[in-house]
Steps between C-alpha positions, in 0.01 A plus 500: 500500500382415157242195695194648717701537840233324693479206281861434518540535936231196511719316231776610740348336803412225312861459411595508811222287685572206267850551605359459862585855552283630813389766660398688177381850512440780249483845596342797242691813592386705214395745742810529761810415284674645224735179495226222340165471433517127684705359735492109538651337837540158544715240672653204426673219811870556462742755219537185275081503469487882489792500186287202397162711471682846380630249199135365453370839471733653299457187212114532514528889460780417199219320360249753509760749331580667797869602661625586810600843553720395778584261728631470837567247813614200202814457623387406901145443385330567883331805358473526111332830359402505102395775322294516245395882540107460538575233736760416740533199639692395853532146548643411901634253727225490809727704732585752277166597399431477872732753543437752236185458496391670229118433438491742837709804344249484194223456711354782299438293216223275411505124489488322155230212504754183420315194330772255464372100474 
């Protein structure tokens, strides 16, 4: 990422909170992943506000001079995963993310202190 990774996951959340997004966690896995540096979970009420919040995100990060290195989940839009290689972000319907759970298979990792106002 050319921007200072942390920097951009709080304009992330921020993107996504004014969206009313919720639920909005980051997770540093430096130290127990190989995948990212950051992973970013967060959940919006139904697909149309999840595809809603993946567009958000990917307009803000256009803005900053960043691109996706992939994306998946646009097409059904209950569980949208963008990767931006330093960061990846999944963005859920509440049951899915109840299901796969994922802030409890990277455990390992450290929360990200959030300030979004």
């Amino acid at each position: 990422m050319k921007n200072d990774p942390v920097q951009m996951l709080h304009l992330i959340a921020q993107t996504i909170y004014d969206k009313k997004g919720h639920n909005i966690l980051a997770l540093d896995v430096r130290e127990v992943s190989t995948l990212t540096n950051y992973f970013l979970i967060a959940e919006g009420t139904v697909d149309r506000h999840v595809k809603s919040l993946a567009h958000a995100v990917l307009e803000k990060m256009k803005d900053k001079g960043e691109i996706a290195a992939n994306i998946e989940g646009e097409e059904v839009g209950d569980w949208i995963v963008i990767d931006y290689l330093d960061i990846i972000i999944h963005l859920f319907t509440p049951g899915l993310r109840d299901r796969y759970r994922l802030e409890e298979l990277w455990n390992a990792g450290k929360i990200v202190d959030l300030v979004t106002s």
